[in-house]
Backbone as a chain_set.jsonl record, in Angstrom:
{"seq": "XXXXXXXXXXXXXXXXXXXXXXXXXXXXXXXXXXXXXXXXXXXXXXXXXXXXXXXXXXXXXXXXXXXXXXXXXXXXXXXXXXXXXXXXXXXXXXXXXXXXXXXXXXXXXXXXXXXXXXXXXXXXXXXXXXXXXXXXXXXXXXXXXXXXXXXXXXXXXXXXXXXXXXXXXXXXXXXXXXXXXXXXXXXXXXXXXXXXXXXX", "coords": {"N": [[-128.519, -163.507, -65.974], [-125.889, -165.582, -67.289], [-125.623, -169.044, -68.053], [-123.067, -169.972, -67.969], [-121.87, -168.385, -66.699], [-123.371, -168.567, -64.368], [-122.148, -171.085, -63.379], [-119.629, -170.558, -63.302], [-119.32, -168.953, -61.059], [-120.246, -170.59, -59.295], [-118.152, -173.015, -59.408], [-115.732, -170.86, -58.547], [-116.233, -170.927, -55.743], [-116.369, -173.377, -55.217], [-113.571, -173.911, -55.606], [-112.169, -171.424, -54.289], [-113.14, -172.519, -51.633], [-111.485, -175.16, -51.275], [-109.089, -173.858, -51.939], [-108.661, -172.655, -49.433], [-108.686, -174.381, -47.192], [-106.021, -175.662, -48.118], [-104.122, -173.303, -47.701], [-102.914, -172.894, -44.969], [-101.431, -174.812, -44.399], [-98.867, -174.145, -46.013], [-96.774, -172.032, -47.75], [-98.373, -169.658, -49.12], [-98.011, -168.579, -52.538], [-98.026, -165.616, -53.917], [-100.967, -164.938, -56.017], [-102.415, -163.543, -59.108], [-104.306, -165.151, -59.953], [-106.805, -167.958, -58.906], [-105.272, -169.791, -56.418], [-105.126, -173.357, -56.527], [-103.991, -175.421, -55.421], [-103.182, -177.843, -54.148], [-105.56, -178.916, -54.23], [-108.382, -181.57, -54.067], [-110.41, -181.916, -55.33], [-110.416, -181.636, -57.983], [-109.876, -182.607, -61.351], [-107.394, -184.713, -61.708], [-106.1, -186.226, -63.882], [-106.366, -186.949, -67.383], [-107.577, -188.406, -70.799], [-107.224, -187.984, -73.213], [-107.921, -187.445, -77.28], [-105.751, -185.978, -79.64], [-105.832, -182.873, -81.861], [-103.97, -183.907, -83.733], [-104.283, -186.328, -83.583], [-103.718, -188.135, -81.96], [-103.582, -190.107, -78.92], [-103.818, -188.752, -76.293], [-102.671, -187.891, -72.685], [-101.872, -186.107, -68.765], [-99.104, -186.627, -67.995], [-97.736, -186.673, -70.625], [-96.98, -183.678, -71.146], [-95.346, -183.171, -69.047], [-92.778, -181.489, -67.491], [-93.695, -179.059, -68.589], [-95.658, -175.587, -68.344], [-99.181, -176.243, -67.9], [-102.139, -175.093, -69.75], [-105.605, -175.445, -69.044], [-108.502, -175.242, -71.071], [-111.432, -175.384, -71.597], [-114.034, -176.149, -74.196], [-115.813, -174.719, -77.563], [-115.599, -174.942, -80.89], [-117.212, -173.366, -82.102], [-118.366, -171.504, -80.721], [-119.702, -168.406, -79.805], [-118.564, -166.072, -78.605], [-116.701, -166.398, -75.411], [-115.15, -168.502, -76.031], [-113.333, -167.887, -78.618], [-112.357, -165.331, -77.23], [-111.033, -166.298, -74.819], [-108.773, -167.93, -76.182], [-107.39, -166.134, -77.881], [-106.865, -164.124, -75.977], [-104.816, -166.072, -74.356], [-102.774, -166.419, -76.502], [-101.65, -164.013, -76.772], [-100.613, -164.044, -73.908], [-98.768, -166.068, -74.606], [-97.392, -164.012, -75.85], [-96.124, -162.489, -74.896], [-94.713, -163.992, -72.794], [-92.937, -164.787, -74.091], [-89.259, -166.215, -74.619], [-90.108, -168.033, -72.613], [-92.474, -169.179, -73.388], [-92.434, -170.933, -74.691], [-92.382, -173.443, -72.841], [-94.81, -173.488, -71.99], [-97.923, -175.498, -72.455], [-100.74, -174.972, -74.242], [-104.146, -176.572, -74.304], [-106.675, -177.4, -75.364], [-109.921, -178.178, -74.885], [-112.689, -179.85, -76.562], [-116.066, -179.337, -75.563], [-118.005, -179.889, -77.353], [-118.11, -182.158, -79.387], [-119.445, -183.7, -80.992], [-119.653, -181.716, -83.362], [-117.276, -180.3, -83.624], [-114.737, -181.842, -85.307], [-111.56, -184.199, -85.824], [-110.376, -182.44, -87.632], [-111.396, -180.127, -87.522], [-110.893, -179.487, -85.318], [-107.914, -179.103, -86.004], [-107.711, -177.098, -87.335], [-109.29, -174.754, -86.335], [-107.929, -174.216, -83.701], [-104.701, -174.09, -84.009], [-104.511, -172.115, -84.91], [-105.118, -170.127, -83.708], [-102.107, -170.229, -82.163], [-99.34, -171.79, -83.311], [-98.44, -173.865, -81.627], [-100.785, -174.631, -79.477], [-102.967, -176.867, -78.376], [-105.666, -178.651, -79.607], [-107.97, -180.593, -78.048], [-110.04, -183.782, -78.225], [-112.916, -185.87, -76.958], [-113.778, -188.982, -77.03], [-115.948, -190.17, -76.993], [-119.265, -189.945, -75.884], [-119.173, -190.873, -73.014], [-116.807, -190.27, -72.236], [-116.374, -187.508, -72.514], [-118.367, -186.752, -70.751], [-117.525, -188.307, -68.411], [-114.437, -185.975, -68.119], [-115.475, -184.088, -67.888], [-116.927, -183.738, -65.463], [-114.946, -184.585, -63.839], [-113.362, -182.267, -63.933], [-115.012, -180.473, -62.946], [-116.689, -179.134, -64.474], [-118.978, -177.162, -66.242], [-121.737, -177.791, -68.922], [-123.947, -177.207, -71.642], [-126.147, -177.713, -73.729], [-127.924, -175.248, -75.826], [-130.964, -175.013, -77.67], [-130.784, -174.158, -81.323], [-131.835, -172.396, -84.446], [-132.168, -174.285, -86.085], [-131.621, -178.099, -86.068], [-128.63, -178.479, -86.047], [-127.557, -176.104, -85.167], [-127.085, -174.945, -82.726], [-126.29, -173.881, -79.561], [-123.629, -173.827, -76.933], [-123.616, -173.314, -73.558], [-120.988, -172.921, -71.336], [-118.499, -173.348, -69.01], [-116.177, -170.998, -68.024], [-113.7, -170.264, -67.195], [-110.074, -171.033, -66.806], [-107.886, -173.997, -66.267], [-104.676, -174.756, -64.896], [-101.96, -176.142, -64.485], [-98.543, -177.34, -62.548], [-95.096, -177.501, -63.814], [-94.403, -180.125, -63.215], [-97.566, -181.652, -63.258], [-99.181, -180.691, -61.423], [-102.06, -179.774, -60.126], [-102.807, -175.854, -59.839], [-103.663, -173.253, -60.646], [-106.775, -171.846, -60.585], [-107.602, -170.105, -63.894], [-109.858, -167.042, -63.982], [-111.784, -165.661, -66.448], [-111.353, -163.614, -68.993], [-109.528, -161.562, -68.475], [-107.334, -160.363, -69.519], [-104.194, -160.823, -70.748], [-101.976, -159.597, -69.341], [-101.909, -160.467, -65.921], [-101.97, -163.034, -66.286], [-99.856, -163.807, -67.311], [-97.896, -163.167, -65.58], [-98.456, -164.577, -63.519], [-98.558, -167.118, -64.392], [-95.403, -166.843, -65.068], [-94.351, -167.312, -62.421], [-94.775, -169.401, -61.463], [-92.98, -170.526, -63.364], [-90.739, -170.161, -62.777]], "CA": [[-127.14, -164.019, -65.956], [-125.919, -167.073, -68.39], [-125.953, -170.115, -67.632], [-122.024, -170.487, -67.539], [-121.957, -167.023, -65.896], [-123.51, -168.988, -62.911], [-121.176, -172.058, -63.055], [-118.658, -169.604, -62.933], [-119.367, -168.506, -59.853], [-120.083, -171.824, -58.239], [-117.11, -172.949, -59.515], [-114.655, -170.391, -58.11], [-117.083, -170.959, -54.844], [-115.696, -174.256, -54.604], [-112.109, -173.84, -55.613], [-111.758, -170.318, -52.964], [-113.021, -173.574, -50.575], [-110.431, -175.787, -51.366], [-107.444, -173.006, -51.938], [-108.802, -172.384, -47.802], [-107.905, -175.922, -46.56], [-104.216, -175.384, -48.039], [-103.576, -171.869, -47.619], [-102.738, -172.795, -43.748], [-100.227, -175.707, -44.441], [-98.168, -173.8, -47.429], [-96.102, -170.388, -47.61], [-98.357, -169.254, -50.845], [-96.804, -167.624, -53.576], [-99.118, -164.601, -54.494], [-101.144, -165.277, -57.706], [-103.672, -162.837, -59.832], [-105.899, -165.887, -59.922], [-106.962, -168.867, -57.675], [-104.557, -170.676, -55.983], [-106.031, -174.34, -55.595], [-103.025, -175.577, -54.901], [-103.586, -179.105, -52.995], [-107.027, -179.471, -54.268], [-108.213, -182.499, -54.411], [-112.06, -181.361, -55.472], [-111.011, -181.851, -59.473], [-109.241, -183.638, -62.117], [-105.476, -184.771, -62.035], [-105.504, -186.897, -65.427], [-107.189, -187.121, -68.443], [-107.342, -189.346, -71.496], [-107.988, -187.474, -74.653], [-107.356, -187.364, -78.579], [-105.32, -184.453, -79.527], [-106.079, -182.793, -83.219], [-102.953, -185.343, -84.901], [-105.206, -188.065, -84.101], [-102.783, -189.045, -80.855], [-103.736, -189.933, -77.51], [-102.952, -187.43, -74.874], [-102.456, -187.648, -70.942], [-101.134, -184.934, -68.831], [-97.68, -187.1, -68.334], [-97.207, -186.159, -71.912], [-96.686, -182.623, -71.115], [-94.286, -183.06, -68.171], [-91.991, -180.199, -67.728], [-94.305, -177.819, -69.051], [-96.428, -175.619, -67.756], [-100.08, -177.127, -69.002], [-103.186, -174.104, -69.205], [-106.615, -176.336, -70.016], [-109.848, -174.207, -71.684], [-112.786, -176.045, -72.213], [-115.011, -174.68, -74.76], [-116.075, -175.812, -78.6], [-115.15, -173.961, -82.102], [-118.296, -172.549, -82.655], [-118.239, -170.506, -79.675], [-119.459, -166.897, -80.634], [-117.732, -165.002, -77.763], [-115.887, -166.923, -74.724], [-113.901, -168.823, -76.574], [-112.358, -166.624, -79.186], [-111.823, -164.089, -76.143], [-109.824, -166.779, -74.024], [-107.781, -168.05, -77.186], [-106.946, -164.501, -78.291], [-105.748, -163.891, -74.683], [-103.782, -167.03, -74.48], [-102.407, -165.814, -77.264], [-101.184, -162.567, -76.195], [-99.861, -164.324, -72.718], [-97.742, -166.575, -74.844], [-96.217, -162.92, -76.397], [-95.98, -161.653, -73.066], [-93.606, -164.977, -72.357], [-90.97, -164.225, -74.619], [-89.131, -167.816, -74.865], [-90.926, -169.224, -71.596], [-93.405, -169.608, -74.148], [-92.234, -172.758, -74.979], [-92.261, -174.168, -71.45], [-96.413, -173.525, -71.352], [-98.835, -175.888, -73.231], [-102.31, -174.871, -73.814], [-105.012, -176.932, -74.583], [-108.463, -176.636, -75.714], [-110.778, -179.6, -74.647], [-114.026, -179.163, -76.575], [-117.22, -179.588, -74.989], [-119.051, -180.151, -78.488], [-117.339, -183.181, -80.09], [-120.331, -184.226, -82.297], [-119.12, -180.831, -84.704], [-115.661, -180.556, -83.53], [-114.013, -182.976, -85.358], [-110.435, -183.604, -85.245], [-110.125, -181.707, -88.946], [-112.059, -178.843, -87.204], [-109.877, -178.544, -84.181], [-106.609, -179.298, -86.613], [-108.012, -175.585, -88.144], [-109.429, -173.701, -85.515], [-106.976, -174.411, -82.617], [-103.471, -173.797, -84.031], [-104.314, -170.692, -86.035], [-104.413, -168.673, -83.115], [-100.958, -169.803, -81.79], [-99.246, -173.207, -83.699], [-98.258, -174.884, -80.53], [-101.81, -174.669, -78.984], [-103.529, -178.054, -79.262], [-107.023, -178.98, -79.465], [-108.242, -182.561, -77.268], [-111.376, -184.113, -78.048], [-113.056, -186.984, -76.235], [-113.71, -190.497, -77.753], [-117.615, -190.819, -77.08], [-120.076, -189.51, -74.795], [-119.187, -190.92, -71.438], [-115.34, -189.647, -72.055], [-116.999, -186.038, -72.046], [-118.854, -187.332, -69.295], [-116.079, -188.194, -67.158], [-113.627, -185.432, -68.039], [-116.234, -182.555, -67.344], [-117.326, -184.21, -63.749], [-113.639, -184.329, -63.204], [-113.139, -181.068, -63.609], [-116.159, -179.367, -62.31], [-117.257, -178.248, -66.114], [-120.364, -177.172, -66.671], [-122.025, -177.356, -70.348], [-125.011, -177.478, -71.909], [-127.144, -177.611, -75.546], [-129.264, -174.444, -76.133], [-131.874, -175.04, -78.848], [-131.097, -173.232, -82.089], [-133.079, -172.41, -85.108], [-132.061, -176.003, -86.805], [-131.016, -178.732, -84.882], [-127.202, -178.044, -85.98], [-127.04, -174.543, -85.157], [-127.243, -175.42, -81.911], [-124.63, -172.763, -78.966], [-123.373, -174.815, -75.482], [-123.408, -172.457, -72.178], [-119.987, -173.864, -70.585], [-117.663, -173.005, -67.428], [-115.322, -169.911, -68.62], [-112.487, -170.548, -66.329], [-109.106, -172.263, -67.129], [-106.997, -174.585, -65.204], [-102.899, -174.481, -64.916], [-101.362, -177.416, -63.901], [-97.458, -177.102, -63.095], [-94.136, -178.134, -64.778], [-94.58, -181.544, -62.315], [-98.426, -182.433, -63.447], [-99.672, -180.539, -60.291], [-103.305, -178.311, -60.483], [-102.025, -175.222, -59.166], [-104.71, -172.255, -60.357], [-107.66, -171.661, -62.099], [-107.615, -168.722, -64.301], [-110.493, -166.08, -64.06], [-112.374, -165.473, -67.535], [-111.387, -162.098, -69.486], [-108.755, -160.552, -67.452], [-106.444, -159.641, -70.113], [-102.636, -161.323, -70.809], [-101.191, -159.552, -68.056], [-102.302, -161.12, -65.024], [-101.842, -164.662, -66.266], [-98.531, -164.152, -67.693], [-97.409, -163.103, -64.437], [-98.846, -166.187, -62.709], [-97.172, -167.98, -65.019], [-93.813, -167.021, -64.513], [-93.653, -167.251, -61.162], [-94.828, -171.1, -61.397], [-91.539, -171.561, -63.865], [-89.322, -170.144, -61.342]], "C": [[-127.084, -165.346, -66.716], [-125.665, -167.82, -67.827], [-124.665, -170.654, -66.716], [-121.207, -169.27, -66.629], [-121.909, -168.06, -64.115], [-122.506, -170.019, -62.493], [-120.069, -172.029, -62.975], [-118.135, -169.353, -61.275], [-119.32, -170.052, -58.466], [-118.657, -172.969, -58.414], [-116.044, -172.419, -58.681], [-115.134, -170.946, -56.846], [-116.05, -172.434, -53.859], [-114.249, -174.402, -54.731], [-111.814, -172.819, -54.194], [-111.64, -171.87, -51.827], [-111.937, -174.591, -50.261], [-108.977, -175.016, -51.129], [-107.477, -172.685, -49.908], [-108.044, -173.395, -47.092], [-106.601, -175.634, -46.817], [-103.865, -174.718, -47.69], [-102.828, -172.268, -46.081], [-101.425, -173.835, -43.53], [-98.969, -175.23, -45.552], [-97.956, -172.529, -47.076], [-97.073, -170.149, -49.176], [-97.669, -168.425, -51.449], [-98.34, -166.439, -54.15], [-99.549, -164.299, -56.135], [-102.064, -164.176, -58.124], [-104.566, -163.501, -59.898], [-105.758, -166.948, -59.158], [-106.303, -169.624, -57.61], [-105.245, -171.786, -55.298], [-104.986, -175.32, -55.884], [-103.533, -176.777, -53.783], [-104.913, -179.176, -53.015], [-107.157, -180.297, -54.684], [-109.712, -182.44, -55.237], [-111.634, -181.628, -57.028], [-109.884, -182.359, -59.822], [-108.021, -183.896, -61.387], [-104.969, -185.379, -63.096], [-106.745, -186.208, -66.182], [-106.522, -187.528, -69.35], [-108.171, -188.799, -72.706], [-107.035, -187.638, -75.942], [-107.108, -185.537, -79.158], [-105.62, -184.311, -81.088], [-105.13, -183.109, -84.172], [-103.879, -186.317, -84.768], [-104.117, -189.245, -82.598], [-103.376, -188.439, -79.629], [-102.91, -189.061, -76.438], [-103.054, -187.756, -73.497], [-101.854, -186.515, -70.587], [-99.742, -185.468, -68.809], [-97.537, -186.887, -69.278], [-96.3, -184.859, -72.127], [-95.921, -182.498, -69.764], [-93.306, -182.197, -68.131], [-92.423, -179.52, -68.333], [-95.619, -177.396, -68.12], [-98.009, -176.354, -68.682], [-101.836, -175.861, -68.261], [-104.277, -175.09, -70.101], [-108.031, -175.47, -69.71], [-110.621, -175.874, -71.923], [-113.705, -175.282, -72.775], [-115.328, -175.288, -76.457], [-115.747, -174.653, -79.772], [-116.089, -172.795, -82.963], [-119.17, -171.734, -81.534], [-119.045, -169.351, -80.491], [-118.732, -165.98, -79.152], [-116.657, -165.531, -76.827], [-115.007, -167.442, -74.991], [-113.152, -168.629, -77.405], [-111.596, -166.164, -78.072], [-110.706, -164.728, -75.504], [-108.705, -167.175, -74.988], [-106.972, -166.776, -77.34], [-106.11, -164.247, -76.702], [-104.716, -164.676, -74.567], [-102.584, -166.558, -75.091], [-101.124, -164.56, -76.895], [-100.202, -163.022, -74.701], [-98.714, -164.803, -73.44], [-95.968, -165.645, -75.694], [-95.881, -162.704, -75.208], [-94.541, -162.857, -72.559], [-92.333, -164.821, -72.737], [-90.634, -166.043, -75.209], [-89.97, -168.65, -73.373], [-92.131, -169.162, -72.461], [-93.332, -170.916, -74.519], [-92.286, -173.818, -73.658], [-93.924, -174.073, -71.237], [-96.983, -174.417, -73.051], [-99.967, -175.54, -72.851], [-103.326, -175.672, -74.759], [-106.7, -176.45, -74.629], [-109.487, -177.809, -76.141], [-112.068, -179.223, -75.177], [-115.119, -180.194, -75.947], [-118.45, -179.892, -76.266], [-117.868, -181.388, -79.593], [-118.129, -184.155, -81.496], [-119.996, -183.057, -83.659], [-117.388, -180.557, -84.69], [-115.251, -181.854, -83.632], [-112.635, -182.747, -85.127], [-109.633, -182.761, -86.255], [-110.646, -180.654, -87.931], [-110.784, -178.715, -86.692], [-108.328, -178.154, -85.187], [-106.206, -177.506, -87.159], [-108.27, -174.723, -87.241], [-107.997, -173.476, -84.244], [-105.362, -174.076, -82.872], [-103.62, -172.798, -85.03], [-104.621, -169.347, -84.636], [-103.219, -168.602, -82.221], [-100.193, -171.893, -82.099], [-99.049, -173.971, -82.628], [-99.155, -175.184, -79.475], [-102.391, -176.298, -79.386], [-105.241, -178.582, -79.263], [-107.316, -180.265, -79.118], [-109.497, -181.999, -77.92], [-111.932, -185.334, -77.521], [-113.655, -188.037, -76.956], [-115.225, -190.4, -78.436], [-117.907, -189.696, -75.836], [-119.484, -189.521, -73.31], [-117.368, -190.563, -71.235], [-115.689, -188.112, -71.725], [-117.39, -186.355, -71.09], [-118.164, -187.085, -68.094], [-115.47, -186.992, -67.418], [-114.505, -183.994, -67.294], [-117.046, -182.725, -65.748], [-115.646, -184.014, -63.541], [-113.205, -183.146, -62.672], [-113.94, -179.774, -63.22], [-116.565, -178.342, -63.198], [-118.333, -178.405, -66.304], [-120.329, -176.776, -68.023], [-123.223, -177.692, -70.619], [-125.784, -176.582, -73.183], [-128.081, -176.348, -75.272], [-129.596, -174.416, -77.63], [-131.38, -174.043, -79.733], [-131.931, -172.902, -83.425], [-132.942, -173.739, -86.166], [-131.505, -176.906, -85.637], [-129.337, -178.943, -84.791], [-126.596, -176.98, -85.537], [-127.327, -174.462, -83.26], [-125.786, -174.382, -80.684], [-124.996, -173.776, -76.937], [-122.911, -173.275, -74.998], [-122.222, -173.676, -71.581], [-119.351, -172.889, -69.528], [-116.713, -171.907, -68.403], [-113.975, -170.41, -68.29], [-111.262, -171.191, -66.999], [-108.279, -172.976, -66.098], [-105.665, -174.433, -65.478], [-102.24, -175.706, -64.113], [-99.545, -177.251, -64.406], [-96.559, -177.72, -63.643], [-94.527, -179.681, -64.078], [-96.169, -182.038, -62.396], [-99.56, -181.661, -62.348], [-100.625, -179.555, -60.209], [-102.904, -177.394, -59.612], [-102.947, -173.899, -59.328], [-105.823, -172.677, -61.647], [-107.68, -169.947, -62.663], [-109.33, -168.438, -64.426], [-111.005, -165.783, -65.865], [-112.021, -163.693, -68.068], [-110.74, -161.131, -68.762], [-107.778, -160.065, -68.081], [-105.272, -160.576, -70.204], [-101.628, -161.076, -69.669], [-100.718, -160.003, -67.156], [-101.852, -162.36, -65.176], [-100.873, -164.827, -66.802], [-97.345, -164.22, -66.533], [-97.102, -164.22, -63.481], [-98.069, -167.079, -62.757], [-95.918, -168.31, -64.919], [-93.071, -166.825, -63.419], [-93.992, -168.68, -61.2], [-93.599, -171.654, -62.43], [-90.695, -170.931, -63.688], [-89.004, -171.249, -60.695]], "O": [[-128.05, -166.106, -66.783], [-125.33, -167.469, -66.695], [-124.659, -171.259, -65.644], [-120.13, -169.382, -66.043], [-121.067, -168.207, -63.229], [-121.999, -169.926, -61.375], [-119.345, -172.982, -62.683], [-117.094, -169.504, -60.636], [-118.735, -170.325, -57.418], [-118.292, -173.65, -57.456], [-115.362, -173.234, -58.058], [-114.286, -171.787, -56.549], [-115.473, -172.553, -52.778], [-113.698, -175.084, -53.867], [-111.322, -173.306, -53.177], [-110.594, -172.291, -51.335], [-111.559, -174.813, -49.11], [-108.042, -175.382, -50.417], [-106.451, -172.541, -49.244], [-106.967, -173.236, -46.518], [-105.901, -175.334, -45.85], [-102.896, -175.048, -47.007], [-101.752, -171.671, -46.116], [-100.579, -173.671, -42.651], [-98.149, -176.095, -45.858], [-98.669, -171.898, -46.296], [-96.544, -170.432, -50.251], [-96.838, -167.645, -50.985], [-99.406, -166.765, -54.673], [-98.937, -163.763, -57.059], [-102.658, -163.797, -57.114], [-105.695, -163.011, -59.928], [-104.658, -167.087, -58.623], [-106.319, -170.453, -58.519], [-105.779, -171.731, -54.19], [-105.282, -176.128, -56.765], [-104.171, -176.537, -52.757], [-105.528, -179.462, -51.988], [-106.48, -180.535, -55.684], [-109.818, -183.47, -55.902], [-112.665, -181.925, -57.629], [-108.964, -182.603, -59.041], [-107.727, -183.186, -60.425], [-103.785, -185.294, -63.423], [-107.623, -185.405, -65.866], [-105.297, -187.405, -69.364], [-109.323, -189.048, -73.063], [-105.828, -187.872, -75.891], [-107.77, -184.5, -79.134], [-105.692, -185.357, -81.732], [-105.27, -182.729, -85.334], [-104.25, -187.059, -85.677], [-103.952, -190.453, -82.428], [-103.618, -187.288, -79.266], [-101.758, -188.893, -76.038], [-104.264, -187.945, -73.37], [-101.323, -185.794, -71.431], [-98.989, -184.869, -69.577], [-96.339, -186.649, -69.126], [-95.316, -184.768, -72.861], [-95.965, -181.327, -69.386], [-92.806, -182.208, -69.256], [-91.56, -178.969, -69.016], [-96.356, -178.13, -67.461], [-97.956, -176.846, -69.809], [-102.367, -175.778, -67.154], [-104.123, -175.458, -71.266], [-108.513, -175.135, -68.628], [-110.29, -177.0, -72.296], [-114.182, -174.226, -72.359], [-115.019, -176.473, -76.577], [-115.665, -173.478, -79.413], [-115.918, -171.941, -83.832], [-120.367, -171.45, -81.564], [-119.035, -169.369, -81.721], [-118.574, -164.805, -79.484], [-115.528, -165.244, -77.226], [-113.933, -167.168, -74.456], [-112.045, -169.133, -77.215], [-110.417, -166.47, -77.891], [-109.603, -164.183, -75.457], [-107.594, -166.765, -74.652], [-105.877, -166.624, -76.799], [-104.892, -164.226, -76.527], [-103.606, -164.151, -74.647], [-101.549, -166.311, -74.473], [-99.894, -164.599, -76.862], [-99.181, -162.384, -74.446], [-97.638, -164.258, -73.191], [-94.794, -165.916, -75.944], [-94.772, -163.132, -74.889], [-93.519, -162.428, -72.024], [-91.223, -164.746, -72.209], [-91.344, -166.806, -75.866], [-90.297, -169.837, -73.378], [-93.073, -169.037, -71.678], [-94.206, -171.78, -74.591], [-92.197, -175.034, -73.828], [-94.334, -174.64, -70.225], [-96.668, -174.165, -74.215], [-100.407, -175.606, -71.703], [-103.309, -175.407, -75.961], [-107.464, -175.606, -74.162], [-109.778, -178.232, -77.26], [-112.712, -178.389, -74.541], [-115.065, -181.421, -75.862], [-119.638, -180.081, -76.001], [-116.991, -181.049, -80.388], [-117.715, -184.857, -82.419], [-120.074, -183.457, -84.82], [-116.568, -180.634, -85.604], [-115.252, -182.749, -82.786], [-112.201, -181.747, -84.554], [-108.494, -182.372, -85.994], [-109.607, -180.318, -87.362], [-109.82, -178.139, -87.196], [-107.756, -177.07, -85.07], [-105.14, -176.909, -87.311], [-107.497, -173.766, -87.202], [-107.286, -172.473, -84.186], [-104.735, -173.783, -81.854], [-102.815, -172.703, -85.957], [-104.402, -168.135, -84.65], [-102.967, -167.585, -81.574], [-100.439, -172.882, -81.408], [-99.661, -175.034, -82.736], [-98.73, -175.863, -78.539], [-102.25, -176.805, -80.499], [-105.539, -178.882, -78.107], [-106.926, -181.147, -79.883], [-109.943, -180.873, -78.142], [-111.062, -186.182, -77.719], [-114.271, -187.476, -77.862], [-115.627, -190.477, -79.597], [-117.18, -188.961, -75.168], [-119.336, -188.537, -72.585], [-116.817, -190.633, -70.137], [-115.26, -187.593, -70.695], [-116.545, -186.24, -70.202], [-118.141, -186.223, -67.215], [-116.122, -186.299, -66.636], [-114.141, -183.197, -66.429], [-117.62, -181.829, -65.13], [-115.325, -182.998, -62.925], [-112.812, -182.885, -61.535], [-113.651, -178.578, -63.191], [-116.756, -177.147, -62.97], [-118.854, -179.497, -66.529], [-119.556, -175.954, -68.516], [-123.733, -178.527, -69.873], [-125.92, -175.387, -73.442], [-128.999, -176.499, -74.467], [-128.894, -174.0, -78.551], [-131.397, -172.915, -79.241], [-133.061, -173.365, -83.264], [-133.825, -173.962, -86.994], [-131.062, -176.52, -84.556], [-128.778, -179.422, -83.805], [-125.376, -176.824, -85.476], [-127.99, -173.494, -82.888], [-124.606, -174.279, -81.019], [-125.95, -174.1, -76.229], [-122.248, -172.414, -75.576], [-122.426, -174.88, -71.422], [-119.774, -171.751, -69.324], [-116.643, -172.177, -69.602], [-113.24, -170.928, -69.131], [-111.566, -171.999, -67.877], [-108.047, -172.387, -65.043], [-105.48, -173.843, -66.543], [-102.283, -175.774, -62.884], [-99.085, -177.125, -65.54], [-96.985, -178.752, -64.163], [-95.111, -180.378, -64.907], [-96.347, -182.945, -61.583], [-100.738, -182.012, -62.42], [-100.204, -178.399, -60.208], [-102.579, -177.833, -58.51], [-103.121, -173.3, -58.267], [-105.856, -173.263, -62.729], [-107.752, -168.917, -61.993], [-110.073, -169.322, -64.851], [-109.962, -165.729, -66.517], [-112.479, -162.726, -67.459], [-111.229, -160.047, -68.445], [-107.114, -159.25, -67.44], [-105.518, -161.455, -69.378], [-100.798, -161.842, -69.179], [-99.5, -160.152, -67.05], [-101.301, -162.878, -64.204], [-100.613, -166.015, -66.996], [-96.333, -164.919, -66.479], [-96.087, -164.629, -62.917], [-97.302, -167.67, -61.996], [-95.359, -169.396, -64.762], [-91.916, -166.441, -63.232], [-93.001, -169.269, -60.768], [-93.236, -172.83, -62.436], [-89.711, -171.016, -64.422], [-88.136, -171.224, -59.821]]}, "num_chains": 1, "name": "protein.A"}
């Protein structure tokens, strides 16, 4: 099993834990993926550079919904797959397409520059945006925040280099508020659904 296979799992592990604690104070609303809903276990900000070259927070994106991937451009499978889905959710929206921002925080910022992301990131849907973090201990922080696992596997130069990371995405609603994590490879369906019952 891969690396981010496992941090997958320990991941949801601790979100299910958290979505438990609320579930008992809250009428939930029935989601396709994890309702962590009043968790306090991961992020609620962040302080990144978006691929214009402008600082981002989530107050930026206020009244929208806000779906955040972590993952780097030289992916070979996970992160295509979740883009491409994204993708496909934001057909699935219709015009509430415009009411969801999705981001795409990379976890490799020494090759993702902000020319890379400017290219990879809005060619599979223009209003997608690509963050990247300052320095080291900005990755640092943002991936402890959010309970992101990543990590360097050796390749046959020292550039060619592929990061094992967390699959998952987060959803934070129109009001700033972490509300699910999405599930890895489940199709457009499911998470379009989700979706538009959080911009009801």
């Amino acid at each position: 099993m891969k690396n981010y296979q496992i941090s997958l799992i320990k991941t949801i592990a601790i979100i299910l834990a958290s979505a438990f604690l609320v579930a008992c104070s809250q009428e939930a609303i029935k989601f396709n993926n994890v309702d962590i809903t009043g968790s306090k276990a991961f992020g609620k900000d962040f302080s990144l550079v978006d691929h214009h070259g402008q600082k981002r927070q989530l107050a930026d994106f206020n009244g929208r919904l806000v779906v955040m991937f972590f993952g780097y451009t030289q992916c070979p499978d996970v992160c295509p797959t979740t883009m491409t889905e994204m993708q496909g959710v934001m057909d699935l929206l219709g015009k509430d397409a415009d009411k969801v921002q999705v981001l795409f925080v990379t976890v490799d910022p020494d090759r993702d520059t902000q020319e890379l992301l400017s290219q990879y990131v809005p060619s599979f849907d223009k209003r997608f945006l690509g963050l990247r973090p300052e320095n080291a201990a900005a990755l640092e922080k943002i991936t402890k925040d959010f309970k992101v696992f990543y990590n360097k596997v050796p390749g046959k130069t020292a550039s060619t280099y592929t990061i094992d990371h967390t699959a998952g995405s987060y959803v934070f609603d129109t009001t700033g508020q972490l509300r699910l994590f999405l599930k890895h490879q489940q199709g457009p369906k499911p998470i379009a659904e989700d979706l538009k019952k959080l911009l009801k």
